[in-house]
N, C-alpha and C positions, 0 to 999 in steps of 0.2 A: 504493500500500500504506500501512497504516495505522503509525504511526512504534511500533514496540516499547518498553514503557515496563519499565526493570529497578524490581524490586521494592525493593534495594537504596537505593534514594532516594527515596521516597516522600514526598511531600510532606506537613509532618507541622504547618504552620502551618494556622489557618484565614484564608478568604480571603473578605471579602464580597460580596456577590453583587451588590450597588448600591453606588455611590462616584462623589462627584463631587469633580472635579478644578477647580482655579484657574487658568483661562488667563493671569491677569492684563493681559485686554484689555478695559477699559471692561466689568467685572464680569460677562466671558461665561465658562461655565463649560463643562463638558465630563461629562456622564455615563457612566461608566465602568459597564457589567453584565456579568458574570458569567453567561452562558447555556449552559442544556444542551441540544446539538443533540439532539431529538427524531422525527428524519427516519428514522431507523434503528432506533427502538426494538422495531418490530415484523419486524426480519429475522431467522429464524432459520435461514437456508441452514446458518449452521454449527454446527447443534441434533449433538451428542455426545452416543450413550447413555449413561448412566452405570449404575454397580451399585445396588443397595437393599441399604442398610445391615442385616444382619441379614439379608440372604435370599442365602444363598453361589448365582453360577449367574445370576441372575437383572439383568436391567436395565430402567432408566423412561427415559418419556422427557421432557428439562428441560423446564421451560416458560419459555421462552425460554432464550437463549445460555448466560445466568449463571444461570438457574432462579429468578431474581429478577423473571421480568417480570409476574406478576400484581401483585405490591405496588408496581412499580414505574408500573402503572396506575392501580391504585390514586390512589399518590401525584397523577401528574400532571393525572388528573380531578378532587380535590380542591383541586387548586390553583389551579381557576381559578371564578369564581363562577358561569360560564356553563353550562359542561361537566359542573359538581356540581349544578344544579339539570336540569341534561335530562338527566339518568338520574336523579331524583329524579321529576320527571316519565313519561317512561317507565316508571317501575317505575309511578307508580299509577296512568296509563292501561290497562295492562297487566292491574292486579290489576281494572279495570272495578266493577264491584258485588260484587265477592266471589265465592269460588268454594262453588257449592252443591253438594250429592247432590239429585238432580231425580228425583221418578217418571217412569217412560218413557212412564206412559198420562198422567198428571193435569197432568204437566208443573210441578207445582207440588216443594215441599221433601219428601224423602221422609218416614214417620214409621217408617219401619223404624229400630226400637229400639236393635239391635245396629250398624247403619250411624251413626247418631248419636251410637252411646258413640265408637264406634272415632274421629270428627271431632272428640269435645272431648274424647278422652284422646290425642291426636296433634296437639292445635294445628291443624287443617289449614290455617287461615287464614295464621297467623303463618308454616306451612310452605311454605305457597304465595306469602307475599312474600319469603323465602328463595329461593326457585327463580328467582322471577321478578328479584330482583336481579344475581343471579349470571348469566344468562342477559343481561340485558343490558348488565351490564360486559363478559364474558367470552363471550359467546355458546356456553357450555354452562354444566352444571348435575349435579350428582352428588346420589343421595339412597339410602338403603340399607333395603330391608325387612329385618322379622326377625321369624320365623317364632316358633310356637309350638314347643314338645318333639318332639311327634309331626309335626310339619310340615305340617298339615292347614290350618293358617289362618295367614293373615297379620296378627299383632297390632301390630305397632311400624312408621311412615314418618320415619323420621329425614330431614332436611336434614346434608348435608354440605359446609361452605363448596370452593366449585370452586379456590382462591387456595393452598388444603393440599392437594390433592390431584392426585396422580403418575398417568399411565398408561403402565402396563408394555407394550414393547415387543412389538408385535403378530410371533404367532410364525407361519411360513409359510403356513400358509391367509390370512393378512392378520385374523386375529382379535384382539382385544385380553383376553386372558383376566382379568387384576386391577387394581386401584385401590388404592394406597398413598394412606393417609391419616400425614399427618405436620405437623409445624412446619419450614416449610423456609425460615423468611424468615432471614436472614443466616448461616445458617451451614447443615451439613450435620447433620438427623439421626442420632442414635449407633443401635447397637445396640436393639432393645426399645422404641423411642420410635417403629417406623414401624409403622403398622397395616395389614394384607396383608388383601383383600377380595374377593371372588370378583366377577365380571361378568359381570350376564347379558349372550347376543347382543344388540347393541345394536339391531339393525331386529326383533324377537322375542323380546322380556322375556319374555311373559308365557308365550310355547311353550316358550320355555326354562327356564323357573320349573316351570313342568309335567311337565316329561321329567322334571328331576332329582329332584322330587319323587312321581314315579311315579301320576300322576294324567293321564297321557298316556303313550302308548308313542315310544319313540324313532326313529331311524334304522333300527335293528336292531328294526324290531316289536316290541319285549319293552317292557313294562310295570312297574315298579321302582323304590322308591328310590335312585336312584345317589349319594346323599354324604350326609356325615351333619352338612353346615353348616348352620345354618338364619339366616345372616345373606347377602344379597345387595345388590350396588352396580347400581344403573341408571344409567346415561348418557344426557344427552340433550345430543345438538349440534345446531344450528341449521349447516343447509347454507351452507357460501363452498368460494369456488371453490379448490381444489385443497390442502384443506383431511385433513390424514392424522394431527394428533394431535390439535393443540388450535385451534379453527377462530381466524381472524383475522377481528375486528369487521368492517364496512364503516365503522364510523366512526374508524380506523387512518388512512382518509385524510385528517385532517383532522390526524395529525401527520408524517403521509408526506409530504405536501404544504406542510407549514410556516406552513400557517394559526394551529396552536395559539403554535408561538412567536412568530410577528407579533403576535396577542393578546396574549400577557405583556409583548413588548419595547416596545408603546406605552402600555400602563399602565405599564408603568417608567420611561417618558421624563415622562408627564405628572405621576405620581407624585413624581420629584423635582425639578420645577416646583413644582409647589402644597406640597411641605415643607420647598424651602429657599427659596424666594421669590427663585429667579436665574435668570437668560437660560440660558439649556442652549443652547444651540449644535450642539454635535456629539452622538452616542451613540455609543460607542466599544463595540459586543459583542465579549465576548473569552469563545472556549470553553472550557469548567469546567475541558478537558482541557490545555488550552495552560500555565496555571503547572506541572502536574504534567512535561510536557515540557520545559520551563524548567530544570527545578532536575534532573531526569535527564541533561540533556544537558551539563552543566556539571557532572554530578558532585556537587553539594551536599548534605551530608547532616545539618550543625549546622541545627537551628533556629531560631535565631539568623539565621546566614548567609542562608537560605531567607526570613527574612522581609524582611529587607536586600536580597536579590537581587529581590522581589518589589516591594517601593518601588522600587527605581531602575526599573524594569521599567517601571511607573506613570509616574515623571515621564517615561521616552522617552515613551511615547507622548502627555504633557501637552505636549512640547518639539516632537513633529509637530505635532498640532496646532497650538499656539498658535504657532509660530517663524517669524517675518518671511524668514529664509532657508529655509524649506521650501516657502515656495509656489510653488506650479507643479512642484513635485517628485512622485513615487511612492515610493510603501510598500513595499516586497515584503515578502509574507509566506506562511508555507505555509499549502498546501491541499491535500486529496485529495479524489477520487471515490470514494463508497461504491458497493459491490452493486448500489443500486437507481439509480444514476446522480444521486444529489446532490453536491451539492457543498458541503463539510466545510470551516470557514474558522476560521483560528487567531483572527486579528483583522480586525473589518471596521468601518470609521468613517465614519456615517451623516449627515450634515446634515442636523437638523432643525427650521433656522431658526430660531435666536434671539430675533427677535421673537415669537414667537409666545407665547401666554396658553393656560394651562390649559384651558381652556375649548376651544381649536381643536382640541383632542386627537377630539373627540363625533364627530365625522362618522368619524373613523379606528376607531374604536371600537365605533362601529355598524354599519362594514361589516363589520370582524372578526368582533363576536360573530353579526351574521348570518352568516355563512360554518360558524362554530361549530355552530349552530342545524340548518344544511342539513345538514352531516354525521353530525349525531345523527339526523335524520329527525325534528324537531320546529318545528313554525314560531313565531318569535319573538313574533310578537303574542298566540302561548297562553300565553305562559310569561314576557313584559315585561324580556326582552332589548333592546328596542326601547324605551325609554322616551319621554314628551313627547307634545302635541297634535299635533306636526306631523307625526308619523310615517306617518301613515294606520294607523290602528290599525283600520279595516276596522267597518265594523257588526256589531250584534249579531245579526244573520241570519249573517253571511258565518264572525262566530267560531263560530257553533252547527254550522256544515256543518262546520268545521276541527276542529273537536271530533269530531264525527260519522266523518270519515273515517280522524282519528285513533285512533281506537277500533278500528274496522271493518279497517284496517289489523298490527291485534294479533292478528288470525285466529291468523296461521300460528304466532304464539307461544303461543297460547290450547292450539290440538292437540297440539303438542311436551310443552308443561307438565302436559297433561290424563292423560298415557299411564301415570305410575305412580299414582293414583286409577283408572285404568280398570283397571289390573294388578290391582289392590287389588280391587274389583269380582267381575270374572271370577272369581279365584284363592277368592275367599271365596266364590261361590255370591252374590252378591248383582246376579243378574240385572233386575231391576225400576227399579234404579238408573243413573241417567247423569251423569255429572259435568259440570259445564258454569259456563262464568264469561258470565253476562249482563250486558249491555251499561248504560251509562247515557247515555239520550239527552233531551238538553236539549229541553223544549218552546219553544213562543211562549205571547206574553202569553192570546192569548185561549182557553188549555184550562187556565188557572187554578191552575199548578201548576207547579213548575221544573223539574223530570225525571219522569224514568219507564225503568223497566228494561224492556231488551229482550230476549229468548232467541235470540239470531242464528241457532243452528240452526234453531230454531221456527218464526222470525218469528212468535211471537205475544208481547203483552202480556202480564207477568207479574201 
């Protein structure tokens, strides 16, 4: 079980995240970091509904434990330069040549007048790299139509970032009736500040857009305007497995698995190598969570004190290390097993051989961020995670098929993202029209020319 931390002593110093320590043995030192275990960021076995502020009756449901885990994705993909350029990547593989309205006979760009105002007074472009970003941080996507007066057309396709947005707790049929739109990042929306959104069925936008707007008969045969909203949320999730509010990436495994902090914790060791210009010896990782158990467990609640208690803290473990009567000794320290069977370690003190130069760091670093790379579903030679001649960076045949299949790949995100423009379509009577994101496909030297787009439905040349 995980140790109960009372709120009462909160640890109210700041603590830095890298610190190297003085062994005082023939100028070997000691890297002391500060890590957040990321093993567990994606368990939410103990997701609690919660109420919607302003809506008496009614509950969402968090996204993640602390309803902080979008930003807290966010954050951690950002922090690292590999994992923010493969979803940088992904997003414009994804976005391919741009997303067109196609005639369904000519196959070329429609010139339907009304279908073209509606694309440049909606952004569709800029709308559709919204979607597609959201989707592949978060592997869904929210966007809301909004009707005209009489409800007869669809004029407005808004993006709604997926990171503010709540789904209300699906009520016995297993349906999810609203989308709460809000600011949820640190604290709890008040009153009037969460925006309530109707939803259509998620497998049948467009039939359900129909019935309530009476341009379709319902369950009950009848025929009828049933509400008098004219703003509607779509939903779009990308299928994982066992997946019931907010789907979990498949590249979760790559902080399930402990690959992402392996990546940080060696750019940390090598990092201060190359900026203190000293023998680093050991790396001492100590979890974010360990000082805040420190100063609870002791009762400490001057700041002062707390900073005091956290030095001494520092030089024990500068005293293990470097101390002529600790060797051949052991450390005990706490641990637990989380949920998914990891293993949670207060402090753990790594040897990373002293002698070694900056520079020995590259081989450790290139298996990391390839590992990185595997789990975003991006290979490293596209994207020069891989750096240097010696890498086998592969010919310029082998990166045009990697390119190619990369693309060809985006299918299934391509039909997901297609479906509220196809709602749009339908709903307006603009039958003649097909929305579709063509392909860009690298030539060879001798057709005299770098690319060329492809209509993947078509297979033909555009």
């Amino acid at each position: 079980m995980t140790p109960k931390i009372k709120n009462q002593y909160t640890l109210k110093v700041p603590v830095s995240d890298t610190e190297l320590l003085d062994l005082g043995v023939d100028g070997i030192m000691a890297s002391v970091s500060t890590v957040e275990d990321t093993t567990s960021v994606f368990d939410d076995w103990r997701m609690q509904f919660r109420p919607v502020p302003g809506y008496a009756g009614e509950m969402f449901a968090p996204f993640g434990i602390d309803n902080q885990l979008p930003y807290k994705i966010r954050e951690l993909i950002g922090s690292d330069e590999v994992t923010a350029q493969n979803k940088l990547f992904n997003v414009l593989t994804c976005y391919g040549a741009g997303l067109q309205l196609q005639d369904s006979t000519t196959k070329e760009p429609t010139k339907n007048a009304e279908a073209n105002k509606f694309a440049r007074r909606n952004a569709l472009s800029s709308f559709y790299l919204e979607q597609i970003t959201d989707m592949k941080y978060y592997f869904y996507a929210v966007c809301i139509v909004i009707l005209s007066k009489d409800g007869s057309r669809i004029n407005r396709l808004v993006h709604k970032d997926a990171c503010f947005c709540r789904l209300q707790k699906a009520d016995r049929q297993g349906r999810i009736r609203h989308v709460y739109y809000a600011n949820w990042q640190y604290k709890s929306p008040q009153k009037g500040e969460v925006e309530r959104i109707s939803l259509l069925r998620e497998h049948d936008p467009i039939g359900d857009l129909m019935v309530k707007m009476g341009k379709e008969a319902g369950m009950d045969g009848k025929k009828f305007v049933r509400t008098k909203e004219r703003k509607f949320a779509i939903l779009l999730r990308f299928p994982t497995v066992g997946c019931q509010y907010y789907p979990t990436p498949y590249y979760a495994a790559m902080f399930r698995g402990g690959s992402y902090d392996e990546k940080r914790l060696i750019s940390a060791a090598k990092i201060a190598k190359i900026r203190n210009h000293a023998s680093v010896k050991y790396q001492v990782e100590v979890n974010r969570d360990y000082w805040q158990k420190l100063i609870s467990e002791e009762r400490i609640t001057d700041p002062l004190k707390q900073r005091e208690r956290i030095k001494k803290e520092k030089e024990n473990i500068r005293d293990f290390v470097a101390g002529v009567h600790n060797s051949g000794k052991a450390w005990i320290t706490g641990f637990y097993i989380d949920p998914m069977g990891h293993e949670v370690r207060d402090i753990r003190v790594v040897n990373i051989e002293g002698t070694k130069e900056g520079g020995d760091y590259a081989d450790d670093i290139n298996v990391a961020a390839n590992t990185l790379c595997y789990a975003d579903n991006t290979h490293p030679n596209l994207v020069g995670a891989v750096p240097g001649k010696s890498q086998q960076n592969n010919s310029g045949s082998d990166k045009r098929e990697l390119f190619t299949m990369k693309q060809a790949m985006e299918t299934a995100f391509h039909d997901l993202l297609l479906r509220p423009l196809e709602l749009v379509c339908e709903f307006n009577g603009w039958d003649d029209i097909v929305p579709t994101v063509p392909m860009i496909m690298l030539t060879t030297l001798d057709q005299h020319k770098d690319a060329e787009r492809i209509n993947p439905k078509q297979q033909q040349k555009l």
